[in-house]
C-alpha positions in Angstrom: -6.5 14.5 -12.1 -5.5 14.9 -8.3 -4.1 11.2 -6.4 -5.1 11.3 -3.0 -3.2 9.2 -0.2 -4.1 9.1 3.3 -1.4 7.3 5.1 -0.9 8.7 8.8 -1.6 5.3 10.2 1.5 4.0 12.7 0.9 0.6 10.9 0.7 -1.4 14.2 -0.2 -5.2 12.8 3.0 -4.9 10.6 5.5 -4.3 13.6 8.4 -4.6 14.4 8.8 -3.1 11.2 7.2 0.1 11.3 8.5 1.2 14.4 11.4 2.7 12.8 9.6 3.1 9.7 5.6 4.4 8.6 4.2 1.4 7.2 3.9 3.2 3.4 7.8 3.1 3.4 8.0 0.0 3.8 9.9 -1.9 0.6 8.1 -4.6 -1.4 10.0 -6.3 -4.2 12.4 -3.1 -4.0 10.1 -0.4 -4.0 8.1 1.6 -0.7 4.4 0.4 -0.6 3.0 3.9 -1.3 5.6 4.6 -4.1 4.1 0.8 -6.3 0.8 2.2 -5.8 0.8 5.8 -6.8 3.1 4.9 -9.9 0.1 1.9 -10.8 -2.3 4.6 -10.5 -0.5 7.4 -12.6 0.0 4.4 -15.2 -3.7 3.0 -15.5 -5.6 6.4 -14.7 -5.4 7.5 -18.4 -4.9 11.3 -17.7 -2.4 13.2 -16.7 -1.2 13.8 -12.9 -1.2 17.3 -11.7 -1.0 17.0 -8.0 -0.6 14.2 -5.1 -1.7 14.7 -1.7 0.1 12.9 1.0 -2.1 12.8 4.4 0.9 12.2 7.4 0.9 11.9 10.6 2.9 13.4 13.6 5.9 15.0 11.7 8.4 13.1 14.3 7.9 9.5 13.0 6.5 11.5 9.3 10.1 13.7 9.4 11.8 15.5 6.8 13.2 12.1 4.7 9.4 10.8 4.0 8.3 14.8 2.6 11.5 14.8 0.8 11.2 10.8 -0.6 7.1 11.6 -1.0 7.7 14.9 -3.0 10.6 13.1 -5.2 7.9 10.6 -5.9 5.4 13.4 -7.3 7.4 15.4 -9.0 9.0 12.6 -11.0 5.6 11.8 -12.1 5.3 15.3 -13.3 2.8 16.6 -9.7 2.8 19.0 -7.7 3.5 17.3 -4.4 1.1 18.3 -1.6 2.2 17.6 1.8 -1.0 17.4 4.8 -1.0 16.4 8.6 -3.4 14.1 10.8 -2.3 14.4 14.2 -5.1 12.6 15.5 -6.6 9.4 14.9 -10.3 10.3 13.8 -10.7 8.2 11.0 -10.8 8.1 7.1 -13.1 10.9 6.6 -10.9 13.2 8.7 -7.6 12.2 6.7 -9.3 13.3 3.7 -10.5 16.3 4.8 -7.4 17.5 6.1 -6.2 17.6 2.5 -9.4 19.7 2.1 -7.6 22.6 0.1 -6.7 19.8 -2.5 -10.0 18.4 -2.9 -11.1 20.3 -6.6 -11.8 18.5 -9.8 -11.6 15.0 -10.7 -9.6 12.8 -7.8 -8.9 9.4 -7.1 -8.4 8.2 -3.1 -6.3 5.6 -2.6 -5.3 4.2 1.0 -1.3 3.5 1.5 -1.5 -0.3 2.8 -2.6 -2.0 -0.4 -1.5 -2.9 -3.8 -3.6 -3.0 -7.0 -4.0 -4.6 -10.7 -6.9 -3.1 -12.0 -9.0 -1.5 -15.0 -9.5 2.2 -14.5 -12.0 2.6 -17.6 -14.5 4.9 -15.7 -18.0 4.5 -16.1 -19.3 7.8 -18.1 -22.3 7.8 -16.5 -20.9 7.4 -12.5 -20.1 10.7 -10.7 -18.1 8.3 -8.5 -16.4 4.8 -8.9 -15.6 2.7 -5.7 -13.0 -0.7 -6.6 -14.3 -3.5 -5.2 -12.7 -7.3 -5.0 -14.3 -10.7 -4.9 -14.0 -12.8 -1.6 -14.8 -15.6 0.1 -15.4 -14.4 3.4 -17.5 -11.5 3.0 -18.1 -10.6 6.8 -14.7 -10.1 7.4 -15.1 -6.8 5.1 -16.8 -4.0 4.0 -18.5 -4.7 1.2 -21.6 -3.0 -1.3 -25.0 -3.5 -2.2 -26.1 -3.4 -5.9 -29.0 -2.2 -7.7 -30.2 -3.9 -10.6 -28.2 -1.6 -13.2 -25.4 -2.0 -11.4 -25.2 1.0 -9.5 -24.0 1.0 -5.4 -26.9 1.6 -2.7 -25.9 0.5 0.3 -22.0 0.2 2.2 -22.3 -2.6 4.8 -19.6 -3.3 7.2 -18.5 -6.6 8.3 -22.2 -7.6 7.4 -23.4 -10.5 9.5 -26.2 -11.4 7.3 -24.7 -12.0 3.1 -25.1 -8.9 1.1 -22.8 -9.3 -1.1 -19.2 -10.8 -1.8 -17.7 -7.7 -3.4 -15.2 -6.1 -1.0 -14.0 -2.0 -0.9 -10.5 -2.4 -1.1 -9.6 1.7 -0.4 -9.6 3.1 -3.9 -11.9 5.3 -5.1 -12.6 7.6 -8.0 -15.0 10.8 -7.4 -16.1 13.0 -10.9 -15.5 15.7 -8.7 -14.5 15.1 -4.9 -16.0 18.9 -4.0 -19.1 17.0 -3.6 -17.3 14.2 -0.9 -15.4 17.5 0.3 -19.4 19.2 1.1 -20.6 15.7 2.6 -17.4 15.4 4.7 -17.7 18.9 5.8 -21.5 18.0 7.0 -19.9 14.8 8.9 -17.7 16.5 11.0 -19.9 19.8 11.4 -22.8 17.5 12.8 -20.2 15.3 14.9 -21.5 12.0 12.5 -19.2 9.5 14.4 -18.9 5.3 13.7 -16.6 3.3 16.0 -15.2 6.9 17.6 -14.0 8.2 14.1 -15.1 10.2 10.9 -15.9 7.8 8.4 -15.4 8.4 4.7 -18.4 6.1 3.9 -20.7 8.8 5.6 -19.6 11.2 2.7 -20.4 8.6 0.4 -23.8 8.2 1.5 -24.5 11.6 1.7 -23.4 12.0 -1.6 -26.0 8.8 -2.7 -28.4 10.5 -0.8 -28.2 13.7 -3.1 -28.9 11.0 -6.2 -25.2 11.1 -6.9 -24.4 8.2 -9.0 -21.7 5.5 -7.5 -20.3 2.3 -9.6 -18.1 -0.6 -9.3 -14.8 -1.0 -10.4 -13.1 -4.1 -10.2 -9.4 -5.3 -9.6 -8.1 -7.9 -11.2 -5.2 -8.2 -7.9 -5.7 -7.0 -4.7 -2.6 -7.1 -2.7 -2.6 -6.4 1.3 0.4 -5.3 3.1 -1.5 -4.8 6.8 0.9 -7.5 8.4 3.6 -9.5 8.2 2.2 -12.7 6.6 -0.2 -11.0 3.6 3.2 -8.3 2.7 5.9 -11.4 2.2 2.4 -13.3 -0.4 2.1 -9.3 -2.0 5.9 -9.4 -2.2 5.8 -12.7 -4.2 2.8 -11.5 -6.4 5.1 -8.3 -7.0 7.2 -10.4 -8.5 5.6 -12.5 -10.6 4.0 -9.6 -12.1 8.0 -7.9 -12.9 9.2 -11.1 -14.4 5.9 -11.4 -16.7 6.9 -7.8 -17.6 10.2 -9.1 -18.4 12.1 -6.0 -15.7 15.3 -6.1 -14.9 15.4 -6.9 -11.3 19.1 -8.1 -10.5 21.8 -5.5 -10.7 25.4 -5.8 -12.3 26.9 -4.3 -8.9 25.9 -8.1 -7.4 28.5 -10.3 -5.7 28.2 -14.1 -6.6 30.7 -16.3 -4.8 29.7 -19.9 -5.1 26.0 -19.1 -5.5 22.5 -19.2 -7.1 19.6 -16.6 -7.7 16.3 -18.4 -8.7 13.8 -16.1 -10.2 11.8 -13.9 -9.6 13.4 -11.9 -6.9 15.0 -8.5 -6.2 18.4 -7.6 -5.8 19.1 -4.0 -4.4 22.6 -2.6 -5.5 25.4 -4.0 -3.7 24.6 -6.7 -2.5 26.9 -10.0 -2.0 26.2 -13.6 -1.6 28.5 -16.1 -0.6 28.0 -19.7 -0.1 24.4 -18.8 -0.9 21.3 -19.7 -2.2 18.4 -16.9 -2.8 15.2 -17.5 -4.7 12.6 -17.3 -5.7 10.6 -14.8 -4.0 13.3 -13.2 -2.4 13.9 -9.3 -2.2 17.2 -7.9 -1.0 18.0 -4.8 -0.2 20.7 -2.8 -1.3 24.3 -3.3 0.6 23.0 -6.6 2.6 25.5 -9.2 3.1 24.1 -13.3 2.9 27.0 -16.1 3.5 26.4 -19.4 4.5 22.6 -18.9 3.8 19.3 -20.1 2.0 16.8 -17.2 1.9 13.7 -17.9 0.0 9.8 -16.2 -0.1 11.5 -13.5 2.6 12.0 -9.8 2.2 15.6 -8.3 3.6 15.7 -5.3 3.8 19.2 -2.8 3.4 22.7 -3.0 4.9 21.7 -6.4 6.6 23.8 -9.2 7.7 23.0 -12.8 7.5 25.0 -16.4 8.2 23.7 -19.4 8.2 20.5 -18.8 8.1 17.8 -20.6 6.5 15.2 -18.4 5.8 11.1 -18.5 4.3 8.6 -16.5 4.9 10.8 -14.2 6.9 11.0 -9.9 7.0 14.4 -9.0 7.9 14.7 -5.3 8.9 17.4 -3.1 7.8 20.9 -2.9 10.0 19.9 -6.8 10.8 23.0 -8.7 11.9 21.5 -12.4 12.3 24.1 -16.0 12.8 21.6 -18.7 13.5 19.6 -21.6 12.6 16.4 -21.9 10.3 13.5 -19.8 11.2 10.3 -18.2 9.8 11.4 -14.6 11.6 10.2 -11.5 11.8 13.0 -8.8 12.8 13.1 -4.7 12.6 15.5 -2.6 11.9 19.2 -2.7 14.3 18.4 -6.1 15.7 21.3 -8.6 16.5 21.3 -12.3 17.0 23.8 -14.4 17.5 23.2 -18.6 18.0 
């Protein structure tokens, strides 16, 4: 079984943060985005792992410390890491196909900006699973049409008319993704273009089209990190899901001087509180420094500094030195305020 993640994206709608960072990197509850959801997927996929493709961008913002953190990540999940480049911006079916030397055998493709719980039981009978979620606002999505066994015929986007209320969250599960590879290959040979990019869906239909059989799977979570707001509510799902697992989130290296950690939250090594209260919800990165301070439903990222600060619903980058009054912020990495 092969793991496929595109994740060249600049992640605009979650700056300031990714401007020194590619959006997949980003921590939640402790952990990089793309690093939660390749280890959920190694741990519900059933068979082993042999290889992870990782689709990057331009290798300036992509450097040398994501291969070497991305390859780390594979090859302690027993893979081979596979490292690719977009360079352009021509959409999801041009991502995957620039891993095309890696797409043999049995693969699941998984987009880097979204969290899962989920059931991976495949359907024996599908040569192709797509995961789909519930919601109440079906237009705002792409979402599929079912036949009466169950089976997929149509991807709608953003339908204006109801089709249906199950939503493609990114995650998908092909028998053998040779046959996407020969459908994708057809897509950009015949210059098949929606919205000015390559579109993984047109591989999909081609692949219908053939008679190729495509089910539903279903998530029991499905957690966004496209922007500020929807990453601190995934952080505080992140947690809830540690603590029912009964992990270890709070380090022995922690500093308490005069204050309180409310569970669930995240505690990177190092880290000191004075005069403070964190909790719950809270992830810290390791080496920050809180005195003075309530910091609750916020994600701070590493070496930070904060005084009195009262903090929810915040992101705090890393190298933050903040001394100021309550806010809901939103600050990147090397930012100083003083108040």
């Amino acid at each position: 079984m092969k793991i496929i993640v595109p994740m060249a994206g600049r992640g605009s709608r979650l700056r300031p943060h990714t401007l020194t960072v590619p959006k997949p990197l980003v921590p939640v509850a402790g952990q990089p985005i793309v690093h939660r959801l390749v280890k959920d997927i190694a741990e519900v996929v059933g068979e082993k792992i042999d290889e992870i493709a990782f689709i990057l961008g331009d290798p300036a913002f992509f450097g040398d410390d994501v291969v070497e953190s991305l390859t780390e990540l594979a090859e302690g999940l027993g893979a081979k890491a596979s490292i690719y480049r977009q360079l352009n911006p021509l959409g999801t079916g041009h991502a995957i196909m620039c891993a095309k030397e890696s797409l043999q055998g049995p693969a699941v493709i998984a987009y880097a900006d979204t969290l899962i719980q989920a059931n991976f039981d495949l359907d024996p009978s599908a040569d192709a699973v797509i995961w789909v979620k519930q919601v109440d606002r079906p237009e705002a999505y792409g979402v599929v049409k079912l036949d009466s066994e169950k089976a997929i015929t149509e991807l709608v986007e953003k339908p204006s008319e109801f089709v249906s209320d199950l939503a493609v969250i990114g995650i998908y599960y092909f028998k053998n993704v040779e046959d996407l590879k020969d459908e994708l290959q057809n897509v950009l040979d015949n210059n098949i273009i929606h919205g000015g990019e390559y579109q993984i869906n047109d591989g999909i239909l081609g692949m219908m089209s053939k008679g190729k059989v495509f089910k539903t799977g279903e998530v029991d979570q499905w957690m966004d990190c496209g922007n500020k707001k929807v990453t601190i509510e995934t952080n505080q799902q992140v947690l809830k899901n540690e603590a029912k697992k009964g992990k270890q989130l709070i380090p022995e290296s922690t500093v308490l001087d005069n204050s309180v950690i409310i569970k669930p939250c995240f505690i990177g090594e190092n880290v000191t509180l004075t005069n403070a209260v964190v909790g719950p919800y809270a992830s810290i990165g390791e080496g920050t420094v809180i005195t003075d301070s309530v910091i609750k439903n916020s994600i701070i990222q590493h070496a930070t500094s904060l005084k009195n600060a009262v903090l929810k619903d915040s992101m705090i980058g890393s190298n933050v030195s903040y001394d100021g009054l309550a806010r809901d912020l939103s600050l990147g990495d090397y930012t100083t305020v003083n108040e």
